[in-house]
TORNU-425731 format. One line per field, with one value per residue (C-alpha): residue number from 0; x, y, z. Coordinates in steps of 0.05 Angstrom, whole numbers, plus 5000, padded with zeros to 4 digits. Each point is the difference from the previous one (the first is absolute). Layout:
k	(NUM;...) .
xx	(X;...) .
yy	(Y;...) .
zz	(Z;...) .
***
This chain:
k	(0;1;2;3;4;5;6;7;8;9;10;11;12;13;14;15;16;17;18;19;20;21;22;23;24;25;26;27;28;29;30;31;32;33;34;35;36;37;38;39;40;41;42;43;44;45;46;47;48;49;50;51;52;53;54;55;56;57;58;59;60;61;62;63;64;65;66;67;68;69;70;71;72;73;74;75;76;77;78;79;80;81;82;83;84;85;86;87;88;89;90;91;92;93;94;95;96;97;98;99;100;101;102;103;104;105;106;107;108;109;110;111;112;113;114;115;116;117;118;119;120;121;122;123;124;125;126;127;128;129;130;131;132;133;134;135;136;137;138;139;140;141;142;143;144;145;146;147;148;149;150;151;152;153;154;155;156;157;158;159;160;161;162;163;164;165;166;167;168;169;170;171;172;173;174;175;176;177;178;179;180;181;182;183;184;185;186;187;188;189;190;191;192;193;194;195;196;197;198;199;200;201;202;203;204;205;206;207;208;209;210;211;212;213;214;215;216;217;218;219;220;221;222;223;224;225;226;227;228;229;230;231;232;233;234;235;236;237;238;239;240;241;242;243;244;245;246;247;248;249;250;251;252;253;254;255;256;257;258;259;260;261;262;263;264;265;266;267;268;269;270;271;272;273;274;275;276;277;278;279;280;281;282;283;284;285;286;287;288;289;290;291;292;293;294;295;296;297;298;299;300;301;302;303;304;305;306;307;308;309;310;311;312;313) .
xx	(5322;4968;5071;4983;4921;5018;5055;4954;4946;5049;5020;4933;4982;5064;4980;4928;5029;5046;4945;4957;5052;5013;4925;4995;5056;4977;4924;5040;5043;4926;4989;5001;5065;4975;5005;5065;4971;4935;4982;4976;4972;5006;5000;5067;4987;5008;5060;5006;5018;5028;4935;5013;5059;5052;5028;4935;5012;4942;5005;4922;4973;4922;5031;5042;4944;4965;5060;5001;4921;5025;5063;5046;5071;5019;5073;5012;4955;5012;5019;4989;4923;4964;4934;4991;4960;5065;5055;5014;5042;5040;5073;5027;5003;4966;5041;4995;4991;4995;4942;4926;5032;5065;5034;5054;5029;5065;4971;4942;5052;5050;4946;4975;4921;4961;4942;4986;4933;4991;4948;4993;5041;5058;4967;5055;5056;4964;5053;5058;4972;4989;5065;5007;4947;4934;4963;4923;4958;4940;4968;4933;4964;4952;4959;4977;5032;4966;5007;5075;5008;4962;5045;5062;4980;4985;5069;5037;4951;5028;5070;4998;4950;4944;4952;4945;5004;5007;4940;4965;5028;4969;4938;4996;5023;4948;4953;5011;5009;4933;4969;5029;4981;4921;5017;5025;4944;4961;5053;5005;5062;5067;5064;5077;5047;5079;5036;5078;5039;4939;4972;4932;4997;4929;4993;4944;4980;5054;5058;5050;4941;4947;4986;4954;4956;5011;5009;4958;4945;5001;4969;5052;4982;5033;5027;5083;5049;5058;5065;5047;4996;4997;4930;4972;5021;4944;4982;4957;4957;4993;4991;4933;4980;4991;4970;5018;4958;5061;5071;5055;5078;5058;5064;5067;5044;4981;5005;5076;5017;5006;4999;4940;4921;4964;4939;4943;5037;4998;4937;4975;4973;4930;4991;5016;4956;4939;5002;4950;5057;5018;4937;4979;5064;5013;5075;5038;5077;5033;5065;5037;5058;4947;4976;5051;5067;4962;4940;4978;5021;4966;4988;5014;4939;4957;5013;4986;4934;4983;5025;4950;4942;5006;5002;4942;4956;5015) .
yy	(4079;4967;5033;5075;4995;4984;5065;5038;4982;5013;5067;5015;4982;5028;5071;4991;4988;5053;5054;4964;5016;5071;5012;4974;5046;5058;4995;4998;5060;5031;4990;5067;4975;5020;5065;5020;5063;5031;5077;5013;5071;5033;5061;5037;4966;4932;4960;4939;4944;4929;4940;4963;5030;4962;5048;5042;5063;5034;5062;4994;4963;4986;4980;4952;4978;4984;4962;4963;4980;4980;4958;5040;5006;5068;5004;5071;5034;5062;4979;5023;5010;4942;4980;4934;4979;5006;4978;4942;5058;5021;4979;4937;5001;5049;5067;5061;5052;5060;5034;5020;5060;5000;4946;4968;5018;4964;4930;5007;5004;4952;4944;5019;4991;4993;5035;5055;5020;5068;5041;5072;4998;4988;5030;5062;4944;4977;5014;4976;4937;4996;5008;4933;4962;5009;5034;5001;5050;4969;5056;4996;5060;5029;5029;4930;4946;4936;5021;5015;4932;4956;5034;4982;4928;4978;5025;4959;4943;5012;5005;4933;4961;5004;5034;4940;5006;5071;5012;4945;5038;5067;4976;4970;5059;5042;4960;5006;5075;5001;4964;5039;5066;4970;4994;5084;5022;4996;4999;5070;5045;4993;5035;4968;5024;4994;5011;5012;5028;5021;5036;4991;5006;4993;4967;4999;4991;5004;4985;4944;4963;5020;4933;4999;5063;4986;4932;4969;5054;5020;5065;5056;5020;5073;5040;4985;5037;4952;5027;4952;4940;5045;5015;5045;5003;5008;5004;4956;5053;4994;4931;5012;5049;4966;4935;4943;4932;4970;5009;4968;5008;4989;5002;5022;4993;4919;4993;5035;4971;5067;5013;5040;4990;4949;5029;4978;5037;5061;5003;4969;5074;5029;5032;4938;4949;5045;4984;4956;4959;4984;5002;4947;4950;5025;5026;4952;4990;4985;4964;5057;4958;4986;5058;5048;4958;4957;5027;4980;4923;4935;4970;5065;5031;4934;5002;5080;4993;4947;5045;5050;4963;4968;5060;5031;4937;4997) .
zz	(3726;5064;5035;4967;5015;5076;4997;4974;5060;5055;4982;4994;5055;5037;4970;5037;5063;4991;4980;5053;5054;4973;5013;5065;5015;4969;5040;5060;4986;4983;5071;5043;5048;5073;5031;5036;5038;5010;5004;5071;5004;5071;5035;4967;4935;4960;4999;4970;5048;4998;5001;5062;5026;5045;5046;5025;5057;5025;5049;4992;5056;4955;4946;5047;5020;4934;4978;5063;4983;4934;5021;4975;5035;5017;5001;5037;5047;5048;5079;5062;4998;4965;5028;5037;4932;4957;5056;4946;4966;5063;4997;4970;4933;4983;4970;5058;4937;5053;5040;4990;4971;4985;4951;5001;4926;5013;5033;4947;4935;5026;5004;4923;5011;4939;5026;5048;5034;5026;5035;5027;5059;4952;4933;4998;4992;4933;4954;5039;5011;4925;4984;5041;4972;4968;5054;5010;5042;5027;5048;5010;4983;5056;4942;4986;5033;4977;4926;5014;5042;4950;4935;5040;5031;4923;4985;5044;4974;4938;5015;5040;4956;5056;4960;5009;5078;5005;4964;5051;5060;4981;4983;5067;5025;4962;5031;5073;4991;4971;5061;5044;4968;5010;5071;4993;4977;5060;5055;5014;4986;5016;5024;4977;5050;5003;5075;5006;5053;5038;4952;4955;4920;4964;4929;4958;4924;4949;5054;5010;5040;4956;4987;5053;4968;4930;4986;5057;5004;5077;4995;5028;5067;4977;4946;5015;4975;4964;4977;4954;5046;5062;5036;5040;5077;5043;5072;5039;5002;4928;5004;5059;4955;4935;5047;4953;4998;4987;5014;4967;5025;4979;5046;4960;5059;5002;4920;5004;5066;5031;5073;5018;5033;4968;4955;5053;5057;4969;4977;5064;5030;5011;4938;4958;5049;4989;4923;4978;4972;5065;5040;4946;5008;4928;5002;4960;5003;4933;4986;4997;4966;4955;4984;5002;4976;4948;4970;4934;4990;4982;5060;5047;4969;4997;5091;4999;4975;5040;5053;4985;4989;5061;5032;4966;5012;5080) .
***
C-alpha cells in the first residue's frame, strides 16, 4: 500500500512539473520576440529596414557623419572628395561605392550591403539602388531643415539602438542653437555667400545655407532669390549695395578641391571692403568642406553653429 501511496505521489508530482514547465514555456512564447526591421519613413517613402544592419553604405556625407558620432561602422562611402573630417573613410577597407553623384551599381551589389543611405545628389538613382538593398533617402528639406534633420537622426537612432544618446545629442544641440539665436537677435543682418570659379552666388532664407536665417535667426541682409539648391548670382555691386553687417562665405572650389581663386581673393575689391562686414572685421570664412559636402550631421552641425555664433559674437 506504502509502494502504491508513494506511485501515486510521484506522478503527481511529475504531472506538476510537467504543467509547471509547459507554463513557463508558454509565458515565454507570450513574449513579443524582438523586432527584425523597423519602418524608417524618408523622403521617397517608407521602407522597412533591417535593426542594426551589418553592411551599412552611405553616399550621404551627414548621415556619415551621424553614424560616425554614434560609432557606427560605415562600410562604403563615395571617394575622391571626402572632407579632412571623414578621411577615416578614404581607402582601405572601406568599399569605393562610386562618386558624389554617380554610383557604382556593380561594386555596390557585388559587396551585398544591408543598408543604403541616400541624399539628393543621388535621389534620381532611388529605385535602382533599391533593387540592391533597402535604400533610404535622407535629404534635408530647405523648407525646414531642423525638423527634417531631427526626424532622420532619431531614425538612425532607432535602427542602431542609439536612441538614448541621440536624443542627448539634440537636446544639446537644441540648446546651443538657442544661445546662439540670442546672440542674432541683436547682431545685425547678415549675407551667406558661395564663390566658385570667380564668380559670386547669394543665399538667403529657405536655401541650402538657410540655416543661418532660419534656424539661427541672423536677420537677412536682403530678399535672395533661391532656386532648388541654386542661389542667386550677384555682383559685388549687389553685395555694396545691400551693405551687410555681416558676411559669411563659403568657397566651393576648396570644399571640391577645384582649381580656382580662393573666396577672400575674389571678394577682396573696393566694393566688397566698403561693406560694413568688412569695415567691421566681420566677414567670416566657413569650412566650406563643412558646409557644403556635409551639411546636416551630428557633430557637423554641432561645429557649424559654433561657427556662427562665434562669428556673430566677434
Amino acid at each position: 500500500m506504502a509502494h502504491l501511496r508513494l506511485a501515486v505521489l510521484s506522478a503527481a508530482a511529475a504531472a506538476t512539473l510537467a504543467l509547471t514547465a509547459c507554463g513557463g514555456s508558454s509565458e515565454a512564447a507570450d513574449e513579443p520576440a524582438a523586432a527584425s526591421t523597423v519602418p524608417v519613413e524618408h523622403a521617397q517613402g517608407t521602407t522597412e529596414v533591417p535593426v542594426d544592419p551589418e553592411t551599412v553604405f552611405t553616399f550621404d556625407l551627414g548621415a556619415l557623419d551621424t553614424l560616425d558620432a554614434l560609432g557606427v561602422d560605415v562600410a562604403g562611402v563615395p571617394q575622391g572628395t571626402l572632407p579632412q573630417q571623414l578621411s577615416a573613410y578614404e581607402g582601405g577597407d572601406t568599399t569605393n561605392i562610386g562618386s558624389m553623384k554617380e554610383p557604382d551599381f556593380e561594386a555596390i551589389a557585388a559587396a551585398a550591403p544591408d543598408l543604403i543611405i541616400i541624399s539628393g545628389r543621388v535621389a534620381d538613382s532611388y529605385d535602382e539602388l533599391s533593387d540592391i538593398a533597402p535604400t533610404i533617402d535622407l535629404s534635408v528639406d530647405a523648407a525646414d531643415p531642423m525638423a527634417s534633420f531631427r526626424e532622420h537622426t532619431a531614425s538612425l537612432g532607432r535602427i542602431f539602438g542609439a536612441e538614448d544618446e541621440v536624443a542627448d545629442r539634440l537636446a544639446a544641440l537644441d540648446a546651443k542653437i538657442a544661445g546662439t539665436k540670442d546672440t542674432a537677435a541683436s547682431a545685425g543682418n547678415g549675407l551667406v555667400l558661395m564663390t566658385s570659379a570667380g564668380e559670386v552666388t547669394a543665399y538667403g532664407a529657405g536655401s541650402r545655407f538657410g540655416l543661418i536665417h532660419d534656424v539661427l535667426g541672423v536677420e537677412p541682409a536682403a530678399a535672395v532669390r533661391n532656386e532648388g539648391t541654386h542661389g542667386e548670382a550677384v555682383s559685388f555691386e549687389y553685395i555694396a549695395e545691400v551693405n551687410p553687417a555681416h558676411l559669411f562665405v563659403i568657397d566651393r572650389d576648396a570644399a571640391v578641391g577645384e582649381a580656382g581663386a580662393a573666396g577672400s581673393a575674389v571678394l577682396d575689391n573696393e566694393l566688397v571692403n566698403g561693406t560694413d562686414a568688412a569695415k567691421n572685421d566681420d566677414v567670416t570664412y566657413l569650412d566650406s568642406a563643412s558646409w557644403y559636402l556635409i551639411g546636416y550631421g551630428l557633430d557637423n552641425l554641432d561645429a557649424m553653429v559654433s561657427a556662427v555664433d562665434e562669428a556673430l559674437a566677434a
